[in-house]
Each structure stands twice: as C-alpha cells, then as structure tokens.
C-alpha positions as CSV (number, residue, x, y, z in Angstrom):
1,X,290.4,371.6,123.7
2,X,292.3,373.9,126.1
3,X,293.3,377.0,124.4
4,X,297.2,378.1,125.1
5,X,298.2,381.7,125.6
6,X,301.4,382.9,126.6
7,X,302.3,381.6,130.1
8,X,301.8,384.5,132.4
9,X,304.9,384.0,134.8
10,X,307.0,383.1,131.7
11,X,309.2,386.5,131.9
12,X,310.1,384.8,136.1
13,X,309.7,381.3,135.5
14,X,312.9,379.2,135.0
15,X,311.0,376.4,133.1
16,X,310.7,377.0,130.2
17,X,313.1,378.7,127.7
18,X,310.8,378.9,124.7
19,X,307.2,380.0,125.9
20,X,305.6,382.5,122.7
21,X,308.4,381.4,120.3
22,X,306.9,379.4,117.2
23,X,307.5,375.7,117.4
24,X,309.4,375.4,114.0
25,X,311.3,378.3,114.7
26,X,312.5,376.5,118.8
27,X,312.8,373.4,116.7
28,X,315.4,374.6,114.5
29,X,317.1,376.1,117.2
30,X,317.4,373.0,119.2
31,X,318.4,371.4,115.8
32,X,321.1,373.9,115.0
33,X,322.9,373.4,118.8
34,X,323.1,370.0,118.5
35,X,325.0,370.2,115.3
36,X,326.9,372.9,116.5
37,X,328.2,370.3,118.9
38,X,328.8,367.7,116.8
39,X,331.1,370.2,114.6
40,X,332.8,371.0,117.4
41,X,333.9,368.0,118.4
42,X,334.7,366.9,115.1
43,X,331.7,364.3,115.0
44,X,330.7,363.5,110.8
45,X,327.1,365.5,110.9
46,X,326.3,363.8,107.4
47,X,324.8,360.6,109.4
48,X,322.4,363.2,111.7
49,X,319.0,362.8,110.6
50,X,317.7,366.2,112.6
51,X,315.2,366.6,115.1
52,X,312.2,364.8,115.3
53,X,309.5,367.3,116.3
54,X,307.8,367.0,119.7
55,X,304.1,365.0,119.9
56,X,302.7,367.2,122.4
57,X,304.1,370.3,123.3
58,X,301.8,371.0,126.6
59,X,300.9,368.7,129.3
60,X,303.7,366.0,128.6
61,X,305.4,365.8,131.8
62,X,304.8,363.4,134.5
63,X,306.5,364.7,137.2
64,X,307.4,367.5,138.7
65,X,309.2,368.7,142.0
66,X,308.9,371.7,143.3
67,X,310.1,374.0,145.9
68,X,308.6,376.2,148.9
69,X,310.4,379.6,149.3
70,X,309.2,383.5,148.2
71,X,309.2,385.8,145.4
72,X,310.5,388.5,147.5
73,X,312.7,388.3,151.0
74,X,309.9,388.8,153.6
75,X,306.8,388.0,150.5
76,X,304.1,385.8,150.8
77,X,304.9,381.6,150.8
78,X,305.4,380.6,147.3
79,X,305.3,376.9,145.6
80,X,307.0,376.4,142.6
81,X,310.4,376.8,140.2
82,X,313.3,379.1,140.9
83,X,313.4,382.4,139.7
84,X,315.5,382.8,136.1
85,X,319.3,383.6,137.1
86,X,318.0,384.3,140.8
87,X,318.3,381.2,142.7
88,X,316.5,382.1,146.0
89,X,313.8,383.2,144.5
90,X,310.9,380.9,143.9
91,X,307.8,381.8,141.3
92,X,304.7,380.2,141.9
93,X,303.5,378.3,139.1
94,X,300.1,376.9,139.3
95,X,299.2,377.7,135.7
96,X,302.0,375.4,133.9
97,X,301.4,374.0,130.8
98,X,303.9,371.4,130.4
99,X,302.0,369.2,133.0
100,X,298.7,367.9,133.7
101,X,296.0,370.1,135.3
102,X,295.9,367.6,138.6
103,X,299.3,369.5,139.3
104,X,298.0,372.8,139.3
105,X,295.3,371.8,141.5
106,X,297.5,369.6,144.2
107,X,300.2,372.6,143.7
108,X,297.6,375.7,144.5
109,X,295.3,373.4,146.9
110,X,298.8,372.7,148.7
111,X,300.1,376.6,148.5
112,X,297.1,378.2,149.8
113,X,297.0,375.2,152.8
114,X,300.0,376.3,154.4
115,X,299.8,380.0,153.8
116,X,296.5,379.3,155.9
117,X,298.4,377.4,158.9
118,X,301.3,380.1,158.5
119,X,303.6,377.4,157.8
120,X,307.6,378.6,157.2
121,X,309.4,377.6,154.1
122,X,313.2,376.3,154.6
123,X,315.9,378.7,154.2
124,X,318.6,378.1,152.7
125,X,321.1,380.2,154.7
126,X,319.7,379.7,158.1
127,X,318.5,375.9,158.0
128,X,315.5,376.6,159.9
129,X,311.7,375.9,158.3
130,X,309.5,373.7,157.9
131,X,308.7,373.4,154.3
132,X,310.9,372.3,151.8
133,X,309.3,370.3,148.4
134,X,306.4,369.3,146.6
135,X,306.7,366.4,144.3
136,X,304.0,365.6,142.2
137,X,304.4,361.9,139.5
138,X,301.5,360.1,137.7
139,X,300.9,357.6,135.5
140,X,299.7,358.3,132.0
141,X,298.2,354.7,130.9
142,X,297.3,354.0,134.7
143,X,295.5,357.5,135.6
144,X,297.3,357.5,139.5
145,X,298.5,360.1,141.2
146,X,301.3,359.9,144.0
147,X,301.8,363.2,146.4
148,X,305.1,363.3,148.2
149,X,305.3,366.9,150.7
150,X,308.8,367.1,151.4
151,X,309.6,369.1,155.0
152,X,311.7,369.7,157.8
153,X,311.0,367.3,160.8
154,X,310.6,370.5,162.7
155,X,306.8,369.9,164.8
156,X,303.5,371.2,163.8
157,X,302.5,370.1,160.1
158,X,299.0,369.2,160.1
159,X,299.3,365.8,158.3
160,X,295.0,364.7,159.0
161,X,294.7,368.1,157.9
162,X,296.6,368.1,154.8
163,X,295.3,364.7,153.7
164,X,291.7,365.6,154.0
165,X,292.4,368.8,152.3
166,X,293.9,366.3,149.2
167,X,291.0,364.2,149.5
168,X,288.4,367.1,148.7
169,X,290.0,368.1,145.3
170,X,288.5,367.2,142.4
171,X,290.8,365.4,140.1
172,X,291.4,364.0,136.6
173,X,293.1,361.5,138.1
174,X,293.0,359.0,140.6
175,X,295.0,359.4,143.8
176,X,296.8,356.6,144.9
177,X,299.5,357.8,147.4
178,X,300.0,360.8,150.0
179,X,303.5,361.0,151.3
180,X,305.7,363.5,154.1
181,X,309.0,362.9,153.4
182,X,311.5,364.0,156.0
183,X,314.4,366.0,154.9
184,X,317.5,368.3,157.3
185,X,319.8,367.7,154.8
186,X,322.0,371.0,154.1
187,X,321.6,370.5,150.5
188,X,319.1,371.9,148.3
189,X,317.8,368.8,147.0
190,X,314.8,366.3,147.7
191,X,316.7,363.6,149.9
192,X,315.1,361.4,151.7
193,X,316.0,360.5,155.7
194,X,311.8,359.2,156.1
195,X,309.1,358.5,154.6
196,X,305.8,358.3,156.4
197,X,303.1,357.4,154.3
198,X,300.0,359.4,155.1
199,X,297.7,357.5,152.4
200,X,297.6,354.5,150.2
201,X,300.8,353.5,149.0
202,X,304.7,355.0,148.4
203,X,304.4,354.1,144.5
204,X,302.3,354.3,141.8
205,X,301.9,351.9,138.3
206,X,302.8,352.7,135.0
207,X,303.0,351.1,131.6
208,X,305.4,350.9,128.9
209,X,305.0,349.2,125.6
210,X,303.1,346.6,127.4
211,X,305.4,345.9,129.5
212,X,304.2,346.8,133.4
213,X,306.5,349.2,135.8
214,X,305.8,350.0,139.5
215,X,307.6,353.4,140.0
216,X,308.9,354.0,143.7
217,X,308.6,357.4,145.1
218,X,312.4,358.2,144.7
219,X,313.0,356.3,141.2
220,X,314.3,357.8,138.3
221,X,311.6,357.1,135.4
222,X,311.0,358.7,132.1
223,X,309.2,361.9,132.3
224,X,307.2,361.4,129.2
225,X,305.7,358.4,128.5
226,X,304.4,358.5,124.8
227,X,307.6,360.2,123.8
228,X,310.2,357.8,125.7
229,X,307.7,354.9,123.6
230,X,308.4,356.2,120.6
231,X,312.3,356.8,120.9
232,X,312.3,353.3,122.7
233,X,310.3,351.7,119.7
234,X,313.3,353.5,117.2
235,X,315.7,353.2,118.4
236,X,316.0,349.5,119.3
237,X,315.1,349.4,115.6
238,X,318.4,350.4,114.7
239,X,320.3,347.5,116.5
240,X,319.9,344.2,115.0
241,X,318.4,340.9,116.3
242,X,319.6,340.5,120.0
243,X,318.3,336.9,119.2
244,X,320.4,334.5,122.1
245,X,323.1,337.3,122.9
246,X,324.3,338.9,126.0
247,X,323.4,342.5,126.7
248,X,324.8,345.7,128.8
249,X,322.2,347.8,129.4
250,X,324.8,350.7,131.1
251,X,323.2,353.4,133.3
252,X,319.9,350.9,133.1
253,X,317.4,352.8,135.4
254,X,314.6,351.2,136.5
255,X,315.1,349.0,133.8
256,X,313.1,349.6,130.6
257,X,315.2,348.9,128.4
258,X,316.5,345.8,130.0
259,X,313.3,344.3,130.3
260,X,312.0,345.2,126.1
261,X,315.6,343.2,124.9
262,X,315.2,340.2,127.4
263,X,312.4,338.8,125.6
264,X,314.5,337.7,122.9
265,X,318.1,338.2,124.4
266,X,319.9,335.2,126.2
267,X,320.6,337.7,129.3
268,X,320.5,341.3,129.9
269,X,322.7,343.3,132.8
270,X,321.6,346.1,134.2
271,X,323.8,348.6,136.1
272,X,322.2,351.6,137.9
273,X,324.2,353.5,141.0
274,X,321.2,354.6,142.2
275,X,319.8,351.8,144.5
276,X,315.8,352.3,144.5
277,X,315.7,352.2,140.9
278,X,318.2,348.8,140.6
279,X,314.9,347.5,143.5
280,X,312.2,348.7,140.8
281,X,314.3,347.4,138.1
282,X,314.1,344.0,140.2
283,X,310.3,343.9,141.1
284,X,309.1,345.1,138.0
285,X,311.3,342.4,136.1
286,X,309.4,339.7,138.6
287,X,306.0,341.7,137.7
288,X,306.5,341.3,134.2
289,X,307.5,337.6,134.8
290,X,311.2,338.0,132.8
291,X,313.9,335.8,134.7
292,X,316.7,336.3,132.3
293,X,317.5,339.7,133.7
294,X,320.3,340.7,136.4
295,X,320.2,344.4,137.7
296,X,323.7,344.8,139.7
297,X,323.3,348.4,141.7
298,X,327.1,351.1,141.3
299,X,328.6,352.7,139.4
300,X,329.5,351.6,135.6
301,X,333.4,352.2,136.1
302,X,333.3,349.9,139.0
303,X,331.4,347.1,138.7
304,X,331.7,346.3,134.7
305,X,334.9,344.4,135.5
306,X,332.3,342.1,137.7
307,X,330.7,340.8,135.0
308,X,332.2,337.6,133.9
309,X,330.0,336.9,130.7
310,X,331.3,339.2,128.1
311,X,328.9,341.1,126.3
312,X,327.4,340.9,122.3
313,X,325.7,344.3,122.2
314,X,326.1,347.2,124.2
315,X,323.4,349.8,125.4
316,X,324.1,353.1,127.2
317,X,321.8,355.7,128.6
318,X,324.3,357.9,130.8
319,X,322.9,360.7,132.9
320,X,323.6,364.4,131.3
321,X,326.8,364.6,132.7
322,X,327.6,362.0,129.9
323,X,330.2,358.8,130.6
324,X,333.6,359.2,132.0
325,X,336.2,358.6,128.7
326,X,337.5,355.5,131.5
327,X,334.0,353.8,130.7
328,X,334.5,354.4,127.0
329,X,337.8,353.1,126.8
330,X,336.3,349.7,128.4
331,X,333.6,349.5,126.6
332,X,335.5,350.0,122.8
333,X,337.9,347.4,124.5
334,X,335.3,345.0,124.1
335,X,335.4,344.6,120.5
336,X,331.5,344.4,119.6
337,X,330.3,346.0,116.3
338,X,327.8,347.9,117.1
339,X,327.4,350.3,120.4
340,X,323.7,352.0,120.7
341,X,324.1,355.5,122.4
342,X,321.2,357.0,124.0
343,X,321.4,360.6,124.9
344,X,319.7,363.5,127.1
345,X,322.6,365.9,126.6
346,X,323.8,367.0,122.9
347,X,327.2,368.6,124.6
348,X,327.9,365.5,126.7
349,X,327.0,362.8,124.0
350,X,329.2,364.9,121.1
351,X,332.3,364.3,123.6
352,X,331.7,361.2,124.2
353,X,331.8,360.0,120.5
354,X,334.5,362.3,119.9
355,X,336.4,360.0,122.1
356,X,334.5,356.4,120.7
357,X,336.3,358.0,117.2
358,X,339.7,357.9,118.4
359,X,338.9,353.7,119.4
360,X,337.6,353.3,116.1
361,X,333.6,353.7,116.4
362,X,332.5,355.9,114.0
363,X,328.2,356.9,114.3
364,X,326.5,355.7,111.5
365,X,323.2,356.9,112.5
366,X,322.2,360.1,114.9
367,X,318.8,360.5,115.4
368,X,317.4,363.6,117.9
369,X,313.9,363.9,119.3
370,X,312.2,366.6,120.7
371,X,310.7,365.3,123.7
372,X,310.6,368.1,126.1
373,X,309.2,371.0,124.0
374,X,309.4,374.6,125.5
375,X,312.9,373.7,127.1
376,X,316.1,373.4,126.2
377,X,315.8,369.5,126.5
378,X,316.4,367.3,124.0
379,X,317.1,363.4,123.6
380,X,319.3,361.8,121.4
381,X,319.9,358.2,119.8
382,X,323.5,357.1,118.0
383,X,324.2,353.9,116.7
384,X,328.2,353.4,116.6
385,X,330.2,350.7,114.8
C-alpha cells in the first residue's frame, strides 16, 4: 500500500483543488455547490439524493495531457499542469497522485530526455519551439499504455532516441503505442495536423461492462473506468425497459452508452460532433458484434431533424458547456415521458432543467457521484418526466 502525504507542488499545481482537505469535509463541499445550483435555478432539491462518495480517491485517472513550458521566464524545461491563476507558467508534476505511477515515470523519463538534448518548449507569444504536449491514456482492464509527444514540426527531435529511451523504463504496464504528433496550430491545445507512429499502434483497448472499446489516440473516453461503470450500471437503472424502442443517445461519444442499450433496444442513434470518436463509436460497435446501432457525426442542433424514426427514450450526456435551450426545446417537443440526463457540470445541468421545467419535465430523481476526487469535478445523473 502506497502511503499518501500531502502533494508537494500542491500550493503551484492547478490540479487539484482539495489536496490535505479531509474527504468528508471536500465531499460536502461538492455536495453543498451542486444544491446551491439547483436553488438557484429554481430546480425542486427534495428529489437530490447527494453525492455518492468517490471509490478511489488516488490513481483514478486514465489520461492525462500535459504541457512543456517553465516555472520561471528563462527556468529550466518543465512538463506538466499550468501554474494556479498563472497561465504561462507550467509546474512539473511527476509525483501526481490522481494517476498511475507509469505516468510519473513516462512524464520524468520524458522531462529529463529533452532537457538532456536542450530541446525548446513552444511559446506561446512567439510561436517558435519545438515542444509542445505530452499525452499519456491507458487501459485499466487491458494494462496498455499509449504515448503521444506532441511538438512543433520544427527539425531535430530524436524520435530513435526517444523511443529507445521509452523502451528501457520499467513499467506497470504494457506499452502498446509511441506516437509524435505534429502540431503549428496558434492555439494552445493538442490538435492534430500528423501523426507519425513511432511504435506499435495509434490506439489502445479497453473494456467496459463487458462490452469491448478500442480508444483512438484523439477520442474522447471516460477518464475513469470503475467509476463511469458504476454511474453507467445506475443510472440506466433508473430508465425502464428499452425492450423494442428507439433510442437517442445525444452527445454519444465513442459510444458506450449506445452500445449497453442496443442489446435490448430496437435501434440506438448516436450523435457525436467530434468525428474520431463517431469512427470508434463505429468500429467498436462492429467489435462488439451489435448491428442495430447508427452513429451519425455533428452537431445535435443540426442533425436531429435528420432522423426520420422518432424516438421512445431519450439519453443526453452534453459536454460541460451543457445543451443549447434550442436542443431542449426539440427534444421536450418530442413528447416522451421520461428524459435521462447525464451530467459533468452541476451549473450547466441546473440551467438546463430550469428550462426542461418551463416544457413541463419536472426531475424526479438527481443523483451526483464523486468521480474525480481532489477536484472540483463532479458527475451527475437526472431522470426527467
């Protein structure tokens, strides 16, 4: 058993907002914010059931993404999470205890790699640099590991070099996948203009309540997996039998939730706007040998009018920016009893059912889960009528 002290770059480190707080006490905290949201938009709090504590509150996260930069203007080359409230400003954070060791390892291995070649970071102001990200995913019930270095196509990284270096750490877990992505873009983001793969493959495998998911490189996917069961397992509990009816699964992903209702559901559709996870939606459908499935890639506002079969029941899993009151005025238009709300954002989600109220559908059940303990995360499931 590892034994957990206070982070030691907590004071810097953007992460995490609850490091040396007591769990019940950040528990309550998060509990108390989302009702303060739901009383302020005039949401009935009797039917919330509170926050379901965490099942891990270290080493739960799956991915991570990090960025090149410095402490200090002119400091050494650091790899990891902005700065609190200081943007250019990057703390290096190969001790983390949210994630799994492997990522310390690949993240200090990878630091002390390029300080040793006197790589440059990317600045910001100047657009000049070489490196950029480090993204870091794995699969929990698979045990792979998938290495994405995100730089400049400016010359001179030593991609033999880095791969061997990869190669001679030892690891929990096994790694599947070594990957340069190319990136010039102006914005501070991991976008991807190339991918050259430097080893093995540009995706690893993961599992899901049996069901089978390959996870691209650039796909959305739950960031953890024993939690996202759990809430999965619940809250389709809440919904009755989809026994021979058509479902929306809105804002679908790569398509988990699609997939667990098609094995009793006439048909599910699946929208996504983000194209590689509507293709991993698609293959791991095939994978998992489900045919009643149709993943249709844009964006909800546009393309539920394209849908000829009306739906029976209705599932929604918008991103924390929440759904546009448009989308919520065509999908109460529909007339279905029951509506099954999935949330990452207790602000966004109280507005939106703010708005379901005025259309008549009232939550009869909210249920919150802490799934990313030490943040300010949390995830949220409403069932509407």
């Amino acid at each position: 058993m590892e034994n957990f002290k206070k982070c030691p770059i907590s004071e810097f480190c953007g992460g995490c907002l609850y490091q040396g707080v007591p769990y019940e006490q950040q528990r309550a905290e998060k509990e108390n914010i989302i009702r303060e949201q739901l009383v302020r938009h005039q949401v009935d709090d009797s039917v919330f059931r509170g926050l379901v504590p965490a099942l891990s509150e270290y080493r739960y996260r799956n991915k991570m993404e990090y960025t090149f930069g410095d402490f200090e203007i002119g400091g050494e080359l650091t790899l990891g999470m902005h700065k609190k409230k200081h943007f250019m400003s990057i703390v290096t954070c190969d001790e983390c205890q949210l994630v799994p060791m492997d990522f310390n390892r690949v993240l200090r291995a990878t630091l002390d790699f390029c300080i040793d070649k006197g790589y440059s970071f990317y600045h910001k102001k100047s657009h000049q640099g070489l490196l950029r990200n480090l993204v870091v995913r794995h699969g929990v019930k698979t045990h792979e590991l998938l290495v994405n270095i995100v730089t400049s196509s400016e010359d001179g990284f030593d991609e033999a070099g880095y791969l061997t270096m990869l190669q001679g750490i030892k690891l929990d877990n096994k790694l599947v996948g070594v990957l340069r992505t190319f990136n010039d873009s102006l914005a501070d983001a991991v976008i991807n203009e190339g991918v050259k793969i430097l080893y093995g493959r540009d995706y690893y495998n993961e599992e899901i309540l049996e069901l089978k998911f390959k996870v691209n490189a650039f796909s959305f996917f739950q960031t953890n997996i024993k939690a996202v069961e759990r809430l999965y397992s619940e809250a389709l509990a809440l919904i009755p039998d989809p026994d021979a009816k058509i479902v929306y699964d809105l804002y679908c992903g790569t398509g988990t939730i699609s997939q667990l209702m098609a094995s009793k559901a006439k048909k599910v559709y699946g929208i996504e706007i983000v194209q590689d996870s509507i293709d991993a939606a698609i293959d791991n459908a095939k994978m998992n040998g489900i045919d009643n499935c149709h993943f249709i890639c844009g964006d909800v506002k546009a393309k539920l009018d394209e849908v000829t079969e009306k739906p029976d029941m209705i599932v929604v899993d918008p991103p924390r920016m929440g759904m546009h009151d448009k989308v919520v005025e065509m999908l109460a238009s529909y007339g279905i009893e029951q509506i099954l709300y999935i949330s990452c954002n207790p602000n966004t989600m109280a507005m939106n059912l703010e708005k379901f109220a005025e259309l008549g559908y009232k939550p009869r059940v909210i249920k919150a889960y802490d799934n990313f303990a030490k943040t300010k995360h949390v995830e949220s499931v409403t069932l509407l009528s």
